[in-house]
N, C-alpha and C positions, 0 to 999 in steps of 0.2 A: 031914361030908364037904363041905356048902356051904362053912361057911365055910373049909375049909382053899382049895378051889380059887378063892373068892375072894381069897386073897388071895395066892395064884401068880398071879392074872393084874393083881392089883396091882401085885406086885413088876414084872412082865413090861413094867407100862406106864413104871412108873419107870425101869428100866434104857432103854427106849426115849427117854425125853426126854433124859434123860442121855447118849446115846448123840449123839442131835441136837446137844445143845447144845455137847458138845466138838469135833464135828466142824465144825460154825459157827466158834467157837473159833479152832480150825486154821486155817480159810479165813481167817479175821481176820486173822491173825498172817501167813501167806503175803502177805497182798496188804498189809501193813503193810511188810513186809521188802521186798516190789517197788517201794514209791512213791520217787521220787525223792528222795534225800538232797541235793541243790547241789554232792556230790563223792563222786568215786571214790574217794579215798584212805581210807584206815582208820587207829586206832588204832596202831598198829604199824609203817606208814609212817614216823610221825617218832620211832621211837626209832632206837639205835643201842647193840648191844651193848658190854659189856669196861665197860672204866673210864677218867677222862677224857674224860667226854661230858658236853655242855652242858646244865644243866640248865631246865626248863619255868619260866614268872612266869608271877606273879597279874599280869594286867595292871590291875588296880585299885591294886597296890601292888609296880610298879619297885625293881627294885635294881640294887647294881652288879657286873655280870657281867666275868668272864675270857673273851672269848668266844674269843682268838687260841688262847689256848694249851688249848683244849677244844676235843672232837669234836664236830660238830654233825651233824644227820639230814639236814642240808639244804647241798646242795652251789649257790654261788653263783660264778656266771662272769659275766663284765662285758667287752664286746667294743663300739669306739666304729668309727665311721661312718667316720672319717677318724684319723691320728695327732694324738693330744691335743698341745694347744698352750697355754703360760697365756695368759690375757688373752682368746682365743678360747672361744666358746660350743663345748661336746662332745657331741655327739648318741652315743647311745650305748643297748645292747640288755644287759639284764638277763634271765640265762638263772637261773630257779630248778628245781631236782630233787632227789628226796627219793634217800637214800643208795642206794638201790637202783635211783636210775635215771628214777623215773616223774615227767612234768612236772607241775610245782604250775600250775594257771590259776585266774583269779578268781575261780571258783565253791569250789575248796579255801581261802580264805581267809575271815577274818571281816572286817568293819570296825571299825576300832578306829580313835577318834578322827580319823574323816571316812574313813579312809583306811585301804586294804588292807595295802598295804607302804608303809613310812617308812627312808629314808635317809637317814642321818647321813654326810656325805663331810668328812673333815679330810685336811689336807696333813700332811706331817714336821712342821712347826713346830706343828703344831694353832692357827697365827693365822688358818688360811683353813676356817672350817667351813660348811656348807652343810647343808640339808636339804629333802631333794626326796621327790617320791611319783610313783614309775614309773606311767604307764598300762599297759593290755596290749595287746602284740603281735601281729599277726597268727597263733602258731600258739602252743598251749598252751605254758604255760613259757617264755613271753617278753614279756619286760615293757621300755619303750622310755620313757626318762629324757634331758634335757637340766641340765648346768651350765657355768659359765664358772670356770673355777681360775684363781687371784691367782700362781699359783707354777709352778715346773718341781717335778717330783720323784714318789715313789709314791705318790699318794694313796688312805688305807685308806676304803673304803667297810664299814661294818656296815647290815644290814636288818635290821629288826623286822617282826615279822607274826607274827596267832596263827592257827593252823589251825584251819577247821571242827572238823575232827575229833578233836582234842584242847583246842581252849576256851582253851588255856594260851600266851601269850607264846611267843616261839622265836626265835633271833637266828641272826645268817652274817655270815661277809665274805670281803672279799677285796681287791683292790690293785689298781688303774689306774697306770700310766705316764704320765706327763705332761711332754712336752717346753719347755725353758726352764731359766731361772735358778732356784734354791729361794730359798728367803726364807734371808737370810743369821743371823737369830735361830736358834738350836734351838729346839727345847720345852726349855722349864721354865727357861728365863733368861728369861723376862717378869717384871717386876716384883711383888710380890704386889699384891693390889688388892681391894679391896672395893665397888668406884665403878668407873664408866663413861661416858664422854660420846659419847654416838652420835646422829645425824639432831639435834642441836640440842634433845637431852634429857639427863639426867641418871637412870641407873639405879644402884643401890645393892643388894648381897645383903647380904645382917644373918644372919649363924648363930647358932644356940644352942644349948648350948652352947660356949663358944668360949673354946680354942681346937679343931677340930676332930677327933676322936680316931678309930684306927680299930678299927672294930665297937663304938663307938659312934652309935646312931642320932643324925642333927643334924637339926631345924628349922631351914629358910632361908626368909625370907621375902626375898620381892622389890619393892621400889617405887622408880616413876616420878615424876618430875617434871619440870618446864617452866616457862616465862615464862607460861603458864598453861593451859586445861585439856589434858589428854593425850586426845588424840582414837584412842583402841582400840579395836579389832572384835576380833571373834573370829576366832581361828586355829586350826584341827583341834581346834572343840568347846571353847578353853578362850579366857582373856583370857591366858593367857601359859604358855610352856615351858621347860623347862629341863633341857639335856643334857649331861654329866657326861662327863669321859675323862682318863683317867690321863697323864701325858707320854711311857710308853713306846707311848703310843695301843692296849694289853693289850684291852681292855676300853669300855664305853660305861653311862650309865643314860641311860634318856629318861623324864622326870617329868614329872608333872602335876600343878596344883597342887589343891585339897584345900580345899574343894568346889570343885569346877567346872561353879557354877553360872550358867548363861549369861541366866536369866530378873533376875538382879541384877547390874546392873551396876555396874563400882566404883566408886571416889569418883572423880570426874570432876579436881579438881587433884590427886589424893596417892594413884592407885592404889595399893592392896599387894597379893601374895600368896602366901599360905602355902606351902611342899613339905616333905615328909619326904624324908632321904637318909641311907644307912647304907654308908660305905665301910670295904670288910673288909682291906685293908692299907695302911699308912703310904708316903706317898711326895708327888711333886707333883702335881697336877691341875689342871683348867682347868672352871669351866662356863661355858657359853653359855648368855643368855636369846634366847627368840624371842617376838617382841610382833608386831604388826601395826597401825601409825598412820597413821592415814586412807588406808589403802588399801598402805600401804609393806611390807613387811617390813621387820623391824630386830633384828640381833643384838649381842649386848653379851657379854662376856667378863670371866670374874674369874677371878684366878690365886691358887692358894691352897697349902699343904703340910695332909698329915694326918699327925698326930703317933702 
């Protein structure tokens, strides 16, 4: 008889800590779920049902996206201070909301390479390209950008940014009006070109494979040169960028190059550097490099076709 009731009041004690210890448990997980996440948005925020919607990137590894002719989670409005003007600087508000309405602010974004949001602005001709990073606005879901456009005409703005909450790449755009003459060039009458002469340097892209196939992946290396050393800092985390767009302007990639490692820095007369890029249909294109020489920005252009 001892030992049976010895060991009901065993058991009794076990079930008691057991009892404890998942209620503690509970209380953990409760107050883990209340601590501040940096956003309100969720998972689900940035999809969008059906088909024809834009799909998520590794942002460690860019490609090149249709972002025009897909749906994206993220609706982007672009409203300027005064009526655009070429040749005049555009102050201008960057309104972001996710498909359902809710405003994106900085705390919903991650940084990705110095910067929250990165904008690519090209003109019709894609010879006037720029690339700016919106601050934030005074009320959530407004973000406040300045450029100066070379041309009259609709210039398409694409954004990059990854959300907190899904970790993953996410693209948008939309189109500015800009009063003036356009550049009398189209796209894709520029000459092909694999050379550059810009700020009193000499840039060169080198593909490989070549010539350039689509969906196949290419190696582009890029290198600098001068009357002598090229004097480059770093710009959004790398010694150089490179952004990609097709002539019907469909589409965008924005690369980095691979390592971008900024604790080594590169040959001081014969910079190079590596990118991967993998365009999935045949047509023309244009990339841009972005460098940064003693203090400049400086972009360079090569016009190419994919076979």
């Amino acid at each position: 008889m001892t030992g049976r009731v010895g060991a009901a009041r065993l058991g009794a004690g076990e079930w008691r800590r057991i009892g404890v210890i998942t209620a503690a448990a509970a209380a953990l997980f409760a107050v883990v779920r209340w601590l501040p996440t940096g956003t309100n948005l969720s998972h689900m925020d940035f999809r969008v049902q059906g088909a024809n919607t834009i799909e998520f990137c590794d942002p460690a590894n860019p490609q090149f996206l249709p972002v025009v002719a897909v749906r994206s989670p993220v609706t982007l409005a672009v409203a300027a201070a005064a009526p655009p003007r070429a040749g005049a600087e555009v102050e201008a508000t960057l309104v972001l909301t996710t498909f359902s309405g809710k405003p994106i602010a900085p705390s919903d974004l991650q940084v990705v390479q110095t910067q929250r949001i990165h904008l690519m602005i090209v003109d019709p001709s894609l010879d006037d390209y720029q690339h700016v990073h919106p601050q934030p606005g005074r009320r959530p879901g407004e973000w406040s950008f300045r450029f100066r456009p070379r041309f009259g005409g609709a210039y398409r703005i694409f954004a990059d940014f990854t959300p907190v909450a899904t970790n993953r790449g996410l693209y948008s755009e939309t189109e500015l009006e800009v009063g003036g003459p356009p550049n009398p060039a189209p796209a894709g009458s520029q000459a092909t070109s694999w050379t550059a002469a810009e700020d009193g340097y000499r840039f060169k892209l080198s593909p490989a494979p070549m010539p350039i196939r689509a969906g196949v992946p290419a190696d582009l290396t890029l290198t600098i040169t001068g009357a002598g050393p090229v004097p480059l800092e770093p710009v959004m985390g790398a010694f150089a960028h490179l952004v990609a767009f097709d002539a019907q302007r469909s589409g965008f990639a924005h690369i980095h190059p691979a390592p971008a490692d900024l604790g080594r820095r590169p040959d001081p007369l014969r910079p190079a550097f590596t990118f991967r890029l993998m365009i999935p249909r045949p047509g023309r294109y244009v990339i841009w490099s972005q460098v940064d020489l003693a203090g400049r920005e400086t972009f360079a252009p090569f016009w190419f076709d994919v076979e």
